[in-house]
C-alpha positions in Angstrom: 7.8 94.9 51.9 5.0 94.5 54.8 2.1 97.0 54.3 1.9 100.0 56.5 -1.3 99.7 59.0 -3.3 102.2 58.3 -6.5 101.3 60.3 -7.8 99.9 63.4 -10.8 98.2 64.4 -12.5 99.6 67.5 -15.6 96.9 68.4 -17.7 98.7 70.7 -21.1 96.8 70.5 -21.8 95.1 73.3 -23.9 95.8 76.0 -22.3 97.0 78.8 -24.3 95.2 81.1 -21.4 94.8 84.5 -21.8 98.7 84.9 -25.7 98.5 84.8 -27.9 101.0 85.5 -25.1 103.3 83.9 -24.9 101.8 80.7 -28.5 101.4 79.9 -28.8 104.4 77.7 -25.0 106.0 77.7 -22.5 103.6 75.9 -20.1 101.4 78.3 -17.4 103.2 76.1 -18.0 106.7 76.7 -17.9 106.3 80.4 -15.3 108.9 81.7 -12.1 107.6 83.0 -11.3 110.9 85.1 -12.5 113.1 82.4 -12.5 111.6 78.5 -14.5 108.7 77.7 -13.2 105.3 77.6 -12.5 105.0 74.0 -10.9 107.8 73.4 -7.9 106.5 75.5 -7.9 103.5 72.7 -8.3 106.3 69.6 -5.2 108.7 71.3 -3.4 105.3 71.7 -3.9 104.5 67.6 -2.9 107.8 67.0 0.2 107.7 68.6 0.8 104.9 67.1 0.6 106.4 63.5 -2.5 104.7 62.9 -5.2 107.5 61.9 -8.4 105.9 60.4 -10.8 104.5 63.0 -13.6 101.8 62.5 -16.1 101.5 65.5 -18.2 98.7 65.4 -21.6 99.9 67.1 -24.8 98.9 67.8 -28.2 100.2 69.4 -28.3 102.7 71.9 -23.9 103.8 70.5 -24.4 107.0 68.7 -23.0 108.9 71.4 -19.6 107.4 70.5 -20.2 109.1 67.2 -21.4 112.2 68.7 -18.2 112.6 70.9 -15.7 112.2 67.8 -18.1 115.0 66.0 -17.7 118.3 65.7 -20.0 120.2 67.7 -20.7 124.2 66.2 -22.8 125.1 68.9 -20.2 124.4 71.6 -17.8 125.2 69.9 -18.6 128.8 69.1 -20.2 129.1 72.9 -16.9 128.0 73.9 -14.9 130.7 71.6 -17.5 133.5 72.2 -16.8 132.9 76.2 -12.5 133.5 75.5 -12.2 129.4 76.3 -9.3 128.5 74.4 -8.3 125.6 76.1 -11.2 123.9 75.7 -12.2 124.6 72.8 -8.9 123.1 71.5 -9.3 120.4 73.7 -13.4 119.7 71.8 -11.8 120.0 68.7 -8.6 118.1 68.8 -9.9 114.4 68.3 -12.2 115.1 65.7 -9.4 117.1 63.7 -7.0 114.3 64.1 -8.9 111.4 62.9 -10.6 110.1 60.2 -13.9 108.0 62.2 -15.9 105.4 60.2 -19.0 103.6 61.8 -20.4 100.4 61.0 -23.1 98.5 62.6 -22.3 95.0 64.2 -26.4 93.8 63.8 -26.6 90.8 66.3 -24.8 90.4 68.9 -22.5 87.0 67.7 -19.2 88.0 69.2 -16.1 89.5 68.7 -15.6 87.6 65.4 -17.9 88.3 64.0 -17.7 92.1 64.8 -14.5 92.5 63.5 -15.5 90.3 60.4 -18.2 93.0 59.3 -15.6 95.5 59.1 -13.9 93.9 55.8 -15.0 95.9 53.2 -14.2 98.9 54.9 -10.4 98.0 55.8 -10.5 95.8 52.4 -7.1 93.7 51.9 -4.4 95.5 53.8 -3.7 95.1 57.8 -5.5 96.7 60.1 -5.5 96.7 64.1 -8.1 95.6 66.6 -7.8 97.8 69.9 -10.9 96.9 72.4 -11.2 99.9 74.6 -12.0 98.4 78.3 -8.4 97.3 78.2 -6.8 100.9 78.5 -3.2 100.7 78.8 -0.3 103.2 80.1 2.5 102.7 78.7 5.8 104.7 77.7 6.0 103.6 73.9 2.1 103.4 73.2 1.2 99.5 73.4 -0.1 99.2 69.7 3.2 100.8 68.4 4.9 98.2 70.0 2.8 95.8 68.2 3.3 97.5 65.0 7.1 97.4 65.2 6.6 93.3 65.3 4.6 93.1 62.9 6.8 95.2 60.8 9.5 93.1 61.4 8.1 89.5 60.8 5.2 90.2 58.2 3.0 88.2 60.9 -0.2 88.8 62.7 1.1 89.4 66.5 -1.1 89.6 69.3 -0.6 91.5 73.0 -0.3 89.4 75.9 0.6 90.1 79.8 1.1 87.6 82.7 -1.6 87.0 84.9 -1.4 84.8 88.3 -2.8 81.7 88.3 -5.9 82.0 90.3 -6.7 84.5 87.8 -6.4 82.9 84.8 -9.4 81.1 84.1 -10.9 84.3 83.0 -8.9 85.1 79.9 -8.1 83.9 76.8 -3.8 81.9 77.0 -1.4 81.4 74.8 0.9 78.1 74.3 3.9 79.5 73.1 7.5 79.2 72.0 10.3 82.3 73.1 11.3 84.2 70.3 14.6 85.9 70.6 13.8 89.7 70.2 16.0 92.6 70.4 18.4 90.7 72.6 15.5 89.3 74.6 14.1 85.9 75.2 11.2 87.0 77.7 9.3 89.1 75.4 8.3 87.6 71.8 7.0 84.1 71.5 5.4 82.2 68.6 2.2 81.0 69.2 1.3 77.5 69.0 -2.3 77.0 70.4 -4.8 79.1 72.3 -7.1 78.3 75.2 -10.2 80.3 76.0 -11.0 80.3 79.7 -9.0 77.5 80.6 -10.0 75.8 84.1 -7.6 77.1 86.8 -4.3 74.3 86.7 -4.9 73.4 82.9 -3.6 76.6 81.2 -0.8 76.5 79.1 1.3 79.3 80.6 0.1 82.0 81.9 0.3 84.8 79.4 -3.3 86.2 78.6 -4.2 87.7 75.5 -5.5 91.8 76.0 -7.3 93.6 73.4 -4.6 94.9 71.3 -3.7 92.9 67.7 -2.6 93.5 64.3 -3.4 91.1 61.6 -3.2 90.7 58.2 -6.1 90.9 56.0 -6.2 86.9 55.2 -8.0 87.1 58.9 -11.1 88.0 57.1 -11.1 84.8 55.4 -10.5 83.1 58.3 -13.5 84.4 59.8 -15.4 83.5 56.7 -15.2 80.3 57.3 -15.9 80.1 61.6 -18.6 77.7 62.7 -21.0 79.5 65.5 -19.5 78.2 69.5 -21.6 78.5 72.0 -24.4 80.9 72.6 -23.9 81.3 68.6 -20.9 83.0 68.7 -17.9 83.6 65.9 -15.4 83.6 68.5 -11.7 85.7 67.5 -9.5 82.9 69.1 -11.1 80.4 66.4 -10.2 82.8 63.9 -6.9 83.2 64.8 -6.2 79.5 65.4 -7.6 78.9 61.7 -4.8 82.2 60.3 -1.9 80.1 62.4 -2.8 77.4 59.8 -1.4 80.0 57.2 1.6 81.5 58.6 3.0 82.5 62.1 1.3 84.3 64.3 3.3 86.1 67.8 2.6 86.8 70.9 4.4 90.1 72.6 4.7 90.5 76.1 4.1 94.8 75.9 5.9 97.0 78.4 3.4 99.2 80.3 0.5 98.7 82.8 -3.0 97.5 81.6 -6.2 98.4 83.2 -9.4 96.3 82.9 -11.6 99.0 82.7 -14.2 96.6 81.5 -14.4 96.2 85.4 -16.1 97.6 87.7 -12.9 97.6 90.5 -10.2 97.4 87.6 -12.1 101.1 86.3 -11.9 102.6 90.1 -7.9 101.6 90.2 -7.5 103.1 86.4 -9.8 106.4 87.5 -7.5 106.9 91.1 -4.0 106.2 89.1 -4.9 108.7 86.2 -6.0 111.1 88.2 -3.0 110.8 90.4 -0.3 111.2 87.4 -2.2 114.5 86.5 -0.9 118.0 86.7 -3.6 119.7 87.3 -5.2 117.1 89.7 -2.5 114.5 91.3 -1.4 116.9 94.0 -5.0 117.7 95.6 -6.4 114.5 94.9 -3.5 113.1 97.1 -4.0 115.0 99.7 -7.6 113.9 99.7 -6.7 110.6 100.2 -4.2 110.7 102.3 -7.2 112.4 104.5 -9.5 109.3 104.5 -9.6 107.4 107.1 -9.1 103.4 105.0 
């Protein structure tokens, strides 16, 4: 019987540097989409998911990631003492409903290697990796997906979505075999190579790989033994060609609608179309719009 995943691997290290002068002392990852930062989108996606014990991967200049999943007394009694119930659940919530651990990545030496240095804290059982500029709406939670193919096969499975060929030069691709799934053929395939940032014509197919996987621990290994790329990076893909050696690894085609929020544009089109499918704000905001002369 597969392993239940327990934990997922959040690396938030890097620098930030396409939403410069923001970032340079306030963590790409806690920039607000509408009104919560970035990676709490990724932690409320986990959760849903049945996956309650976080590992960020941080670095200088992060501890406001840690002092968002916190709890804060001062606000919080300020909050109570001023009849604000909503919010004060609201400030509370996160930090009640997961368990956060932090670890620091060091040097920067890519993704890799910043999930590699989170082995002895997920130790030999399967974990997830989630990266939080890919923020993802989606009716069944994207990982939970994931976790239901993995629960199925006993395989590392990886999330991927089509992207148009002009387009795909910028990601990471898949060569892959359909799986039939659930009565599908369009959905599940088994992975047979991957391509990072192929030339435009000389992909494989045209499914990318987004920041959503679930391995199994043997990953670690795999990692263990990556020679530096270029700039001296451990680069994931290597890793995960080097697990294929050792069993199958799939590729699922998720239902739902990413947003590259690691983007400047792709985190304007995720900040209009969240706060358009709000309550509180989708019927004003609207309007605004509709009043702007484009």
């Amino acid at each position: 019987m597969n392993r239940k995943v327990r934990k997922a691997v959040f690396p938030a290290a890097g620098m930030g540097t396409r939403f410069l002068p923001a970032t340079k002392a306030q963590p790409k990852e806690t920039l607000p989409l509408v009104d919560k930062p970035l990676i709490q989108y990724g932690v409320e996606e986990a959760l849903a998911s049945g996956v309650d014990n976080i590992i960020v991967v941080t670095g200088r200049g992060k501890a406001a990631i840690e002092d968002h999943f916190d709890r804060n007394g001062e606000l919080e009694h300020e909050l109570l003492a001023r009849g604000k119930s909503e919010e004060l659940a609201l400030v509370k919530r996160i930090s009640d409903l997961v368990r956060m651990s932090y670890i620091r990545q060091g040097e920067p030496l890519g993704l890799g290697h910043a999930v590699g240095v989170t082995k002895e804290l997920v130790g030999e059982e399967p974990f997830a990796v989630i990266l939080a500029d890919d923020v993802i709406s989606a009716e069944v939670p994207a990982l939970k997906q994931l976790l239901d193919i993995y629960d199925h096969f006993g395989a590392a499975v990886i999330a991927v979505m089509e992207v148009p060929e002009d387009k795909i030069s910028s990601y990471g691709v898949v060569d892959a075999t359909p799986v039939e799934f659930n009565g599908t053929k369009d959905r599940l395939f088994r992975v047979n190579d991957l391509v990072e940032k192929p030339p435009q014509g000389e992909a494989p197919s045209n499914l990318a790989i987004i920041g959503r996987y679930v391995f199994p621990y043997e990953l670690f290994d795999c990692i263990d033994g990556l020679q530096p790329g270029a700039g001296g990076e451990y680069q994931l893909t290597d890793a995960i060609r080097s697990l294929m050696r050792r069993g199958p690894v799939y590729a699922y085609r998720f239902e739902g609608k990413r947003y590259d929020c690691g983007d400047k544009l792709g985190f304007l089109q995720a900040t209009v179309e969240f706060a358009l499918e709000r309550e509180d704000l989708g019927g004003p905001f609207r309007e605004y719009l509709k009043q702007l002369k484009l």
